[in-house]
DRENDO-620497 format. One record per residue: chain; residue number from 1; residue in one letter; x, z, y of N, C-alpha, C, O in turn. Coordinates in Angstrom, 3 decimals, m for minus. Atoms other than C-alpha are relative to their C-alpha. Example, Ala and Ser with C-alpha at 12.3 -4.5 7.8 and 13.67 -1.06 7.14 Angstrom:
<palums>
palum ch->A | i->1 | aa->A | n_east->0.890 | n_up->0.000 | n_north->m1.190 | ca_east->12.300 | ca_up->7.800 | ca_north->m4.500 | c_east->0.900 | c_up->0.000 | c_north->1.200 | o_east->1.936 | o_up->0.665 | o_north->1.181
palum ch->A | i->2 | aa->S | n_east->m0.820 | n_up->m0.060 | n_north->m1.190 | ca_east->13.670 | ca_up->7.140 | ca_north->m1.060 | c_east->m0.770 | c_up->0.730 | c_north->1.090 | o_east->m0.261 | o_up->0.899 | o_north->2.198
</palums>
This chain:
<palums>
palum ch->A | i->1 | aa->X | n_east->m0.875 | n_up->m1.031 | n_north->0.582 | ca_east->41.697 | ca_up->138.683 | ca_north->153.636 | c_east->m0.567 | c_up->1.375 | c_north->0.309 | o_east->m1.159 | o_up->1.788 | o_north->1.306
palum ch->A | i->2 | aa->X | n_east->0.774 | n_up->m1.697 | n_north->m0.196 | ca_east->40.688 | ca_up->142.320 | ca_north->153.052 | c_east->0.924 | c_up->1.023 | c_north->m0.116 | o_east->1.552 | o_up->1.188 | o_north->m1.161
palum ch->A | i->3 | aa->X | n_east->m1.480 | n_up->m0.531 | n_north->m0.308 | ca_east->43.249 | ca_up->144.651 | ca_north->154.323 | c_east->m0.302 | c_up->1.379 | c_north->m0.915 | o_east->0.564 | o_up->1.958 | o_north->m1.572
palum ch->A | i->4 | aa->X | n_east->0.398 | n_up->m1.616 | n_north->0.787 | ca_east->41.093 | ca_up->148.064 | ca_north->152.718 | c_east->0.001 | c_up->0.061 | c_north->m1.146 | o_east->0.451 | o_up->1.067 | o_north->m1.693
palum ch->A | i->5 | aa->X | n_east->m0.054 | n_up->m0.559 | n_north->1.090 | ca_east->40.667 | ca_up->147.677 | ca_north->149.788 | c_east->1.349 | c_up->1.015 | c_north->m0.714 | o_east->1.407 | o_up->2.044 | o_north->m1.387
palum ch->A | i->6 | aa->X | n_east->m1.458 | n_up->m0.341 | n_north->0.420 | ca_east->44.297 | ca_up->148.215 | ca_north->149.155 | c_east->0.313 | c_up->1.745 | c_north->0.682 | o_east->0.957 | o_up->2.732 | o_north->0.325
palum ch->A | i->7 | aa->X | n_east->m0.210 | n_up->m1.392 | n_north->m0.691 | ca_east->44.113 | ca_up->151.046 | ca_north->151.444 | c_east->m0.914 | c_up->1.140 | c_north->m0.438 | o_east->m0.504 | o_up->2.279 | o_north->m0.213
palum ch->A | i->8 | aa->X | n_east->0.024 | n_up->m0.749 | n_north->0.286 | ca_east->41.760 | ca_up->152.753 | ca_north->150.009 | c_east->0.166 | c_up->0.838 | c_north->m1.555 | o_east->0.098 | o_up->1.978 | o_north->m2.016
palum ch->A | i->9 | aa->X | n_east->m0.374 | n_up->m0.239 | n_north->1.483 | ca_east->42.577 | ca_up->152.334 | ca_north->146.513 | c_east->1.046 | c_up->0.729 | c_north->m0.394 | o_east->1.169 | o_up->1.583 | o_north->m1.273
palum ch->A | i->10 | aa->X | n_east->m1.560 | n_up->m0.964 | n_north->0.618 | ca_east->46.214 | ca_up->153.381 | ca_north->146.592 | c_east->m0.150 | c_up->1.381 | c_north->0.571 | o_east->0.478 | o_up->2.326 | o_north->0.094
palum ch->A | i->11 | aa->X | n_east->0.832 | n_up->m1.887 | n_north->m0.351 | ca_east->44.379 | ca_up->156.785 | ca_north->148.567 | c_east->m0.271 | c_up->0.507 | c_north->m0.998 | o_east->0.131 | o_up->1.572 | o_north->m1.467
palum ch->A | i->12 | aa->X | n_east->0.644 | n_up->m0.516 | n_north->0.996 | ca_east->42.540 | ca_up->156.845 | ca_north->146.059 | c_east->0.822 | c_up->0.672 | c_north->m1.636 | o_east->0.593 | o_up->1.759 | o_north->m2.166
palum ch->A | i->13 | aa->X | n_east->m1.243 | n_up->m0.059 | n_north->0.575 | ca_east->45.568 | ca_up->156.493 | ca_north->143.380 | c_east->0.480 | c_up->1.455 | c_north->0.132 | o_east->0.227 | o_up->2.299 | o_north->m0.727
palum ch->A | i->14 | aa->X | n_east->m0.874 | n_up->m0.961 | n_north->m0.549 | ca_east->47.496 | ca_up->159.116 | ca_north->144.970 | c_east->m0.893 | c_up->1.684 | c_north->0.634 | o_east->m0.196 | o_up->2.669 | o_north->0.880
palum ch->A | i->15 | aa->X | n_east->0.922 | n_up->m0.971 | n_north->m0.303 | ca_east->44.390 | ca_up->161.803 | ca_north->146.050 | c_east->m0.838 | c_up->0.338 | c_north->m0.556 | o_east->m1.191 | o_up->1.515 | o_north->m0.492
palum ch->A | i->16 | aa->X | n_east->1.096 | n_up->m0.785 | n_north->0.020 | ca_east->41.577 | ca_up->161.676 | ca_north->144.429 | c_east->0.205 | c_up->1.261 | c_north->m1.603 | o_east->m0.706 | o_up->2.015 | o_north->m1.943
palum ch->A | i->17 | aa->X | n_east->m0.019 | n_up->m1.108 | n_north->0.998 | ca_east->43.019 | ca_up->163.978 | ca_north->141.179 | c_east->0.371 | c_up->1.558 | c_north->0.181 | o_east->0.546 | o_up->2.374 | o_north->m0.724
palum ch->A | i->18 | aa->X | n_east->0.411 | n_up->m1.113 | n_north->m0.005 | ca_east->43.087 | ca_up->166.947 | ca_north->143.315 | c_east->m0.655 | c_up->m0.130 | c_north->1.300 | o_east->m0.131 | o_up->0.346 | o_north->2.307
palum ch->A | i->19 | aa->X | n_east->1.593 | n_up->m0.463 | n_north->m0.853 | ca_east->40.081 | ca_up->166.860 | ca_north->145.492 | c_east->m0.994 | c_up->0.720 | c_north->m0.532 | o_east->m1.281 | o_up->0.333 | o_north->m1.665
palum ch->A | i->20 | aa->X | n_east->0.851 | n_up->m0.412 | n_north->0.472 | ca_east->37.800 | ca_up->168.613 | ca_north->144.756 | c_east->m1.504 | c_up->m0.599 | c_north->m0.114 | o_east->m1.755 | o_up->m1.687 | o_north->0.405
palum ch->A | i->21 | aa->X | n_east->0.925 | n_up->1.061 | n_north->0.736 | ca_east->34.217 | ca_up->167.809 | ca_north->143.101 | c_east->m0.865 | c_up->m0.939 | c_north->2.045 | o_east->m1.163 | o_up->m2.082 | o_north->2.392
palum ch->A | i->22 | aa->X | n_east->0.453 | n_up->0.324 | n_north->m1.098 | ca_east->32.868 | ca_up->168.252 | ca_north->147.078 | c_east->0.865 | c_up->m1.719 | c_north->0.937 | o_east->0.543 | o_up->m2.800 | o_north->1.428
palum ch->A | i->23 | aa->X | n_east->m1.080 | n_up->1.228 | n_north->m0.886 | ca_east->35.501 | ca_up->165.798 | ca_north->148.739 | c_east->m0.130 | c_up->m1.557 | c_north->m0.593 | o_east->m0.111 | o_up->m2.663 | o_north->m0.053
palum ch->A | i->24 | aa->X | n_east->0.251 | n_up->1.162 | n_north->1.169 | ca_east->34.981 | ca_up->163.529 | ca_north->145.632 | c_east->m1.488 | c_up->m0.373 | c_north->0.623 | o_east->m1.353 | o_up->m1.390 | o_north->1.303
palum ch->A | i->25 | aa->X | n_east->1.668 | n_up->0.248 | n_north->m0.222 | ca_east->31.135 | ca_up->163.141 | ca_north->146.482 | c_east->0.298 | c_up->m0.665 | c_north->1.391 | o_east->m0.207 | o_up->m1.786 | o_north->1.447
palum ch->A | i->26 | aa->X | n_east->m0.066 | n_up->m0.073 | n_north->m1.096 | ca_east->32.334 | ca_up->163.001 | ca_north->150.378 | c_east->0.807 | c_up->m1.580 | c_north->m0.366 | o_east->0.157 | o_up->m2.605 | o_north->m0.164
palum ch->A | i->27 | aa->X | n_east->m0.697 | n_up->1.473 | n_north->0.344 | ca_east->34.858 | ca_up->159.879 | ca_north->149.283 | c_east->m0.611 | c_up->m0.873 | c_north->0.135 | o_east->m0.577 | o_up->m1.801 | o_north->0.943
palum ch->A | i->28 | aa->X | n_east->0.820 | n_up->1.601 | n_north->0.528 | ca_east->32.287 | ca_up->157.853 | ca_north->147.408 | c_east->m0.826 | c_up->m0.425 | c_north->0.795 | o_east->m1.220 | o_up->m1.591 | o_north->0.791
palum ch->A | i->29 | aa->X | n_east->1.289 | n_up->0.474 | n_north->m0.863 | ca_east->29.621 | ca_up->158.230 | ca_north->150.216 | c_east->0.857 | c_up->m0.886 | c_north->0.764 | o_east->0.516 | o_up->m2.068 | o_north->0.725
palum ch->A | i->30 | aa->X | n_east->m0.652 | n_up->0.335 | n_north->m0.881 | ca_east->32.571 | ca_up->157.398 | ca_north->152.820 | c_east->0.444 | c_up->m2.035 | c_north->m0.677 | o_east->0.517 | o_up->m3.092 | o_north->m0.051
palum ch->A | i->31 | aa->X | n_east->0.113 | n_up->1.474 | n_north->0.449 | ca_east->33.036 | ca_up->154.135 | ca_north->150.614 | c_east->m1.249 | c_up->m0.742 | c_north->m0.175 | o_east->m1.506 | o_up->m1.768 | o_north->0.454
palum ch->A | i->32 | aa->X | n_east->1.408 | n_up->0.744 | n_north->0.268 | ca_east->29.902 | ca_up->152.983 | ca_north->149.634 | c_east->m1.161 | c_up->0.245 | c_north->1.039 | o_east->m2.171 | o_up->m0.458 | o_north->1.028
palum ch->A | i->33 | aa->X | n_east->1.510 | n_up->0.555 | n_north->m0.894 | ca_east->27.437 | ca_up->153.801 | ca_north->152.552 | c_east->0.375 | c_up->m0.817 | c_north->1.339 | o_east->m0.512 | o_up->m1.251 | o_north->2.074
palum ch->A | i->34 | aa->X | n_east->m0.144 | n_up->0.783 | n_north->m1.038 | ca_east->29.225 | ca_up->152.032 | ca_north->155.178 | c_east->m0.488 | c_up->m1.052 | c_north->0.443 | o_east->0.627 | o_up->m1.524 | o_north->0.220
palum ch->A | i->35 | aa->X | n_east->0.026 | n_up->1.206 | n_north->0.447 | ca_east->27.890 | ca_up->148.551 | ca_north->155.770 | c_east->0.780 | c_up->m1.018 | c_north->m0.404 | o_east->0.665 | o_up->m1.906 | o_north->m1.250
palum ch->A | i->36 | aa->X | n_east->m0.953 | n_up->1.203 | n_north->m0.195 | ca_east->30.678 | ca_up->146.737 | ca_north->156.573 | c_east->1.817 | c_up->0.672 | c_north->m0.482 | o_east->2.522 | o_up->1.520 | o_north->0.065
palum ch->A | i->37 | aa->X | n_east->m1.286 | n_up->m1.273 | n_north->0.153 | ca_east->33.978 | ca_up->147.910 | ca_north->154.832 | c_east->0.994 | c_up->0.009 | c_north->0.833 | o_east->1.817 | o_up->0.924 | o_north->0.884
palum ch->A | i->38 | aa->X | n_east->m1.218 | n_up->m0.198 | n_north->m1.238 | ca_east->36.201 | ca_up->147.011 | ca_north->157.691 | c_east->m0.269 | c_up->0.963 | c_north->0.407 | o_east->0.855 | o_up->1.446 | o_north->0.547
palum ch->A | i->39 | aa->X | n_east->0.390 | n_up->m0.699 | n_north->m0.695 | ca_east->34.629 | ca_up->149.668 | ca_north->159.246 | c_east->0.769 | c_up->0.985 | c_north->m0.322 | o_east->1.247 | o_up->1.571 | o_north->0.649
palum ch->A | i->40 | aa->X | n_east->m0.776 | n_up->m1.144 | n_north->0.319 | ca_east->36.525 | ca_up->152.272 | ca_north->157.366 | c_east->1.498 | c_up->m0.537 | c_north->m0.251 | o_east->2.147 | o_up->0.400 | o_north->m0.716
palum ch->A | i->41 | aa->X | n_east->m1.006 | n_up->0.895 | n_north->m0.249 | ca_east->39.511 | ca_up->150.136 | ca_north->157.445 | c_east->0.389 | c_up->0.164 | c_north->1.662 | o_east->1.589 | o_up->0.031 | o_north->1.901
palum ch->A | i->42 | aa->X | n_east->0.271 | n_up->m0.228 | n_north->m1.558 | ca_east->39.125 | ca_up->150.684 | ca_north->161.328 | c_east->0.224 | c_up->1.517 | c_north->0.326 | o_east->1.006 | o_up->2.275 | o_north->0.899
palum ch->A | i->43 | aa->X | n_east->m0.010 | n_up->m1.779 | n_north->m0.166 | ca_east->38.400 | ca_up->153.959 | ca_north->161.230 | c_east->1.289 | c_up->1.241 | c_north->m0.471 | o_east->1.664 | o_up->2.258 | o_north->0.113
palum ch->A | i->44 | aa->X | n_east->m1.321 | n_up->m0.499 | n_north->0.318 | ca_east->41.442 | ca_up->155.067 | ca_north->159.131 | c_east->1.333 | c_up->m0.418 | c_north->0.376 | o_east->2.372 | o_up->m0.057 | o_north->m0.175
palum ch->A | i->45 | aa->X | n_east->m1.318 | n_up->0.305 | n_north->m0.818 | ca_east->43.958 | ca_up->153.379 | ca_north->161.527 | c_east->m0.289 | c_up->0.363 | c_north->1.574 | o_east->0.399 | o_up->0.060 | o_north->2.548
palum ch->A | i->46 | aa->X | n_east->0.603 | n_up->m0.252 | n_north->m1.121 | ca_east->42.054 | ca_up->154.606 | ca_north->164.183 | c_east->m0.278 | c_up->m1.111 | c_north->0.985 | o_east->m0.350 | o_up->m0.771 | o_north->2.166
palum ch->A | i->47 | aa->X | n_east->0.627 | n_up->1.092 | n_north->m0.969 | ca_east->40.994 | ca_up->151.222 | ca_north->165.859 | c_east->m1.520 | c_up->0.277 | c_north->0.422 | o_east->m2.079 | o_up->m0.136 | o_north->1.438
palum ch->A | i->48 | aa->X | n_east->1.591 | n_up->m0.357 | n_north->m0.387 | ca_east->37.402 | ca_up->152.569 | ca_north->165.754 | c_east->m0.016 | c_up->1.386 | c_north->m0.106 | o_east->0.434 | o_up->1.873 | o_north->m1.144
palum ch->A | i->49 | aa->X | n_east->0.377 | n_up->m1.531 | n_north->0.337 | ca_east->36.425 | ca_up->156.475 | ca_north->166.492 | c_east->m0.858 | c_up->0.129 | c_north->m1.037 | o_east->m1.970 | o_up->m0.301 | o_north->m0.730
palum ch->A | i->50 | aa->X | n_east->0.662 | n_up->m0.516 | n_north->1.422 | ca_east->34.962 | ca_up->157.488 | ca_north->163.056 | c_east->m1.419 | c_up->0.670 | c_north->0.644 | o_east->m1.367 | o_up->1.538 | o_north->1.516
palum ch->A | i->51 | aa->X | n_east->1.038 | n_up->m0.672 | n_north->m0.440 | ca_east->31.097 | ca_up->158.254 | ca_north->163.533 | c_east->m0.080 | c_up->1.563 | c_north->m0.812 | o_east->0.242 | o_up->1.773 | o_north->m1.981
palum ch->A | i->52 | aa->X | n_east->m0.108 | n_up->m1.702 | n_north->0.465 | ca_east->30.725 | ca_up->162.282 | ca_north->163.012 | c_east->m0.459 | c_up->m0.101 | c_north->m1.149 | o_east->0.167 | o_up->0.690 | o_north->m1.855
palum ch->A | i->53 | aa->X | n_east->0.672 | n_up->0.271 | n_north->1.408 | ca_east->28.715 | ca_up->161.281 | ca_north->159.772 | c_east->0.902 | c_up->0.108 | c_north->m1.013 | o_east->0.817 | o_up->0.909 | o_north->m1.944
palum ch->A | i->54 | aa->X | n_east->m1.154 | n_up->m0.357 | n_north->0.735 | ca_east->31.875 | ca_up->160.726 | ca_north->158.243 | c_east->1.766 | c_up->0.093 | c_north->0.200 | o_east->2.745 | o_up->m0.329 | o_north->m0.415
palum ch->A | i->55 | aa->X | n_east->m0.801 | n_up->m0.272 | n_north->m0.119 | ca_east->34.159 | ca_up->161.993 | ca_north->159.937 | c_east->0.522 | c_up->1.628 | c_north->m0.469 | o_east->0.699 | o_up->2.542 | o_north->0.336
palum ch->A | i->56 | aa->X | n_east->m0.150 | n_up->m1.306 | n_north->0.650 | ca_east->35.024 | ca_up->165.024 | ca_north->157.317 | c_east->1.555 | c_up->0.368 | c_north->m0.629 | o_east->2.361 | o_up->m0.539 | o_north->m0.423
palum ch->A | i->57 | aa->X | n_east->m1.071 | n_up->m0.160 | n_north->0.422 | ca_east->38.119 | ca_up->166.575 | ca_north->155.634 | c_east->0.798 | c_up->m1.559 | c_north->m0.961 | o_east->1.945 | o_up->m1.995 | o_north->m1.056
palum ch->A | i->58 | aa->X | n_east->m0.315 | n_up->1.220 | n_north->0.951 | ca_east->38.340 | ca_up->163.523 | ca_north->153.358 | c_east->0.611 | c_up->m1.619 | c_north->0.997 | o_east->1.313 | o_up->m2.593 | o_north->0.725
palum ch->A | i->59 | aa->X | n_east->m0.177 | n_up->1.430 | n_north->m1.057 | ca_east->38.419 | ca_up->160.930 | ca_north->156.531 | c_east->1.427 | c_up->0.220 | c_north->0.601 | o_east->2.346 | o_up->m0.599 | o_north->0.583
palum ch->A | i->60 | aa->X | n_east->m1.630 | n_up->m0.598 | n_north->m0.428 | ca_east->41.493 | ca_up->163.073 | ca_north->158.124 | c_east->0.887 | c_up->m0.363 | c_north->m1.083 | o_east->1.927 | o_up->m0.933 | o_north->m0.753
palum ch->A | i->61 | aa->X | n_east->m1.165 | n_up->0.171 | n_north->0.705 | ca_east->43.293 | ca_up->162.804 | ca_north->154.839 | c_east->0.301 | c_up->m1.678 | c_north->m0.533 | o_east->1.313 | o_up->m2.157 | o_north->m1.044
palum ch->A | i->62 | aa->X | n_east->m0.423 | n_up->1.755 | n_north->m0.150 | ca_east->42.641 | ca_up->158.703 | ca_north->154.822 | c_east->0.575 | c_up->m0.362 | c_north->1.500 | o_east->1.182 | o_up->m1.420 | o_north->1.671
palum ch->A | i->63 | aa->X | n_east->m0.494 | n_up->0.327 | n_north->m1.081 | ca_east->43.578 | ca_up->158.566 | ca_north->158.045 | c_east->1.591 | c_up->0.142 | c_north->m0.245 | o_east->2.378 | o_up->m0.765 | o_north->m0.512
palum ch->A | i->64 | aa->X | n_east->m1.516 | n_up->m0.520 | n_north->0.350 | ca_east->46.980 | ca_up->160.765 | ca_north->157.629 | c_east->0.513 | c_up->m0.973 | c_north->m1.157 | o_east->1.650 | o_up->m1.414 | o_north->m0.991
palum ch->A | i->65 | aa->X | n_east->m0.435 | n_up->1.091 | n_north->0.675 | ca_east->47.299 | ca_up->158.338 | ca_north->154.740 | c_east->0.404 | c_up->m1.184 | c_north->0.341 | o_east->1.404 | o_up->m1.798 | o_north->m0.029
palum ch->A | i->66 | aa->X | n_east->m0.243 | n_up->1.577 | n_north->m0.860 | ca_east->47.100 | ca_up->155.274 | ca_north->156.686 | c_east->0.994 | c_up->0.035 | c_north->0.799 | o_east->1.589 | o_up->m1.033 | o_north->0.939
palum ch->A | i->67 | aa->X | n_east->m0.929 | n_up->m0.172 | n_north->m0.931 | ca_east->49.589 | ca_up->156.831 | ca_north->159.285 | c_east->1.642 | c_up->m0.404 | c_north->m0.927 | o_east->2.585 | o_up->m1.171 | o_north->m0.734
palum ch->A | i->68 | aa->X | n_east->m1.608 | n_up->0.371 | n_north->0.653 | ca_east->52.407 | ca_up->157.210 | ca_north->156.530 | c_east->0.104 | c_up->m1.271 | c_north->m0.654 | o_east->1.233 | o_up->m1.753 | o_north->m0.565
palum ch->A | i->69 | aa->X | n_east->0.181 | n_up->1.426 | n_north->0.110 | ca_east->51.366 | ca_up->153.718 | ca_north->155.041 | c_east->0.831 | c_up->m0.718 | c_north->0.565 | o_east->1.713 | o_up->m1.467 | o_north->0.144
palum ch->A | i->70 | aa->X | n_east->m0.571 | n_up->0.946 | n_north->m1.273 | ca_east->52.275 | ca_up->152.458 | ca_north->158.289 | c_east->0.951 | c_up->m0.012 | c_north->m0.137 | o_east->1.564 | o_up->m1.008 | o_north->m0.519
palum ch->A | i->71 | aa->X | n_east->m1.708 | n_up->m0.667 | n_north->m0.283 | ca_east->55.554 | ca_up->154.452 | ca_north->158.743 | c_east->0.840 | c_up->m0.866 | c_north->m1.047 | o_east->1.793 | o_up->m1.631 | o_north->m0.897
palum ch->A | i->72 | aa->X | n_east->m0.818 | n_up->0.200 | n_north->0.901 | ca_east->56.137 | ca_up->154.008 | ca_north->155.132 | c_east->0.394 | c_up->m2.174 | c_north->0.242 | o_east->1.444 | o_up->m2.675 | o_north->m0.160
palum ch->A | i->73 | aa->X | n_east->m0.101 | n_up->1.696 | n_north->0.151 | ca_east->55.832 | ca_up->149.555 | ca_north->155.719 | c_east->0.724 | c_up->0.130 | c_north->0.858 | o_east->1.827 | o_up->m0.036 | o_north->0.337
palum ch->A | i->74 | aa->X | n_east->m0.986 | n_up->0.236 | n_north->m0.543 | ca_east->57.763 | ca_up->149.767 | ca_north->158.779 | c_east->1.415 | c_up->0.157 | c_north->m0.245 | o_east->2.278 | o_up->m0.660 | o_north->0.074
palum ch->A | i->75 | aa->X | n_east->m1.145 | n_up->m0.070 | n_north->0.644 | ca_east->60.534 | ca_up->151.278 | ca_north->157.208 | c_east->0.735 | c_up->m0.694 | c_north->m1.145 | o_east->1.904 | o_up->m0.599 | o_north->m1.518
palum ch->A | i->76 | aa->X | n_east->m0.598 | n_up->0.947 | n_north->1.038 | ca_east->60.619 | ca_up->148.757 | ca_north->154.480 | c_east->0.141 | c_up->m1.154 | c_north->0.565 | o_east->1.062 | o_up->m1.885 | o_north->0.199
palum ch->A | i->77 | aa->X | n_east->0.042 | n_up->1.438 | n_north->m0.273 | ca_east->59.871 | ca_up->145.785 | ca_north->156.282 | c_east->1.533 | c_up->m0.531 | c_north->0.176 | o_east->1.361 | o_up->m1.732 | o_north->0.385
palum ch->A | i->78 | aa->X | n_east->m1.202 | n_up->0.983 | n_north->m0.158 | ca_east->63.534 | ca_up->144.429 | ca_north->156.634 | c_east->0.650 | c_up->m0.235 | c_north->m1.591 | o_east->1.272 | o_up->m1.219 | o_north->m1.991
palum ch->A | i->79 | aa->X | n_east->0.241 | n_up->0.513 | n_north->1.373 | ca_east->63.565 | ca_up->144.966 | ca_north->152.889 | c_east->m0.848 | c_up->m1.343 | c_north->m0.915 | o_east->m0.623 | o_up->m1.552 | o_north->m2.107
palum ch->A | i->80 | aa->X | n_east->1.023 | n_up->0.762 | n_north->0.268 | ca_east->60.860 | ca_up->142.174 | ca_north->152.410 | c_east->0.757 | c_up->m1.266 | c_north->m0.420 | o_east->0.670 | o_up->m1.840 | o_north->m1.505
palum ch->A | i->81 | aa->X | n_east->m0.394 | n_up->1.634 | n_north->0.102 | ca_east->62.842 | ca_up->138.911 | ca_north->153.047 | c_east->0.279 | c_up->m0.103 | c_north->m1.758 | o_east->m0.342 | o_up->m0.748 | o_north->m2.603
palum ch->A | i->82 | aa->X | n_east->m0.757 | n_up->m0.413 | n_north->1.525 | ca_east->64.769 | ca_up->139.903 | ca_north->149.659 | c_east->m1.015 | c_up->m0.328 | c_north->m1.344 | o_east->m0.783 | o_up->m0.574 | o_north->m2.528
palum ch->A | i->83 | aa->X | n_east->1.105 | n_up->0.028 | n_north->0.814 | ca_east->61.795 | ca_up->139.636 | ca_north->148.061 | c_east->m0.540 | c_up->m1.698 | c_north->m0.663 | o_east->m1.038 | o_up->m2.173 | o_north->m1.684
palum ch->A | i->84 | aa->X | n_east->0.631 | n_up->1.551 | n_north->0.046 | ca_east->61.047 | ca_up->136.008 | ca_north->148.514 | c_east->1.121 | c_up->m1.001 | c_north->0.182 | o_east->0.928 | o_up->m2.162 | o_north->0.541
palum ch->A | i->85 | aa->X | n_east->m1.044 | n_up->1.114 | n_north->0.390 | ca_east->64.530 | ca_up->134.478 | ca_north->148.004 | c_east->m0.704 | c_up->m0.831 | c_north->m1.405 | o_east->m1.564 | o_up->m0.541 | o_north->m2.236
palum ch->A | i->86 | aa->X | n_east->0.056 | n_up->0.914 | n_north->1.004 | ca_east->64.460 | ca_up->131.822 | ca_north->145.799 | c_east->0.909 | c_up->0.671 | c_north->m1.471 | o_east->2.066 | o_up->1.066 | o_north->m1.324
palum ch->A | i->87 | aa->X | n_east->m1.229 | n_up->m0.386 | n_north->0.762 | ca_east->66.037 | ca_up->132.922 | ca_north->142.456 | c_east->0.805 | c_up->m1.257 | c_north->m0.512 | o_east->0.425 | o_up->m2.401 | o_north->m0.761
palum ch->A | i->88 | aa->X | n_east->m0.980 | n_up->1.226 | n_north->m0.066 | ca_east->69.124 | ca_up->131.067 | ca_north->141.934 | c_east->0.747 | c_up->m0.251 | c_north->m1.557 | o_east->1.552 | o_up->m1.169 | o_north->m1.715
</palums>
């Protein structure tokens, strides 16, 4: 299971139509030169310190993303069961 993609897609969703062209360039490297994409998956929940390479305005605002993510799932989670009743 791949927990990032999702994470950085709905970032992506929700940010990248006002970044600018710089931040945009800064994104795609931050996705695509990593090796391993957990790595930024890690890095934007802070399980791993972000190497200075890319740790830029764009990494802070996936991070801060990932924070309300969180917030935002904890606050739903008792909403969930509801989800997976059986319909009757």
């Amino acid at each position: 299971a791949h927990p990032h993609p999702s994470l950085s897609s709905l970032f992506a969703k929700e940010n990248l139509a006002r970044m600018s062209e710089e931040q945009l360039n800064r994104y795609d490297r931050l996705i695509n030169e990593p090796s391993n994409d957990w790595d930024i998956y890690y890095w934007a929940t802070e399980a791993k310190p972000t190497p200075a390479e890319f740790d830029t305005d764009v990494m802070a605002m996936l991070r801060e993303f990932a924070k309300n993510r969180n917030r935002e799932q904890r606050l739903r989670q008792p909403d969930l069961e509801y989800l997976f009743e059986a319909p009757r």
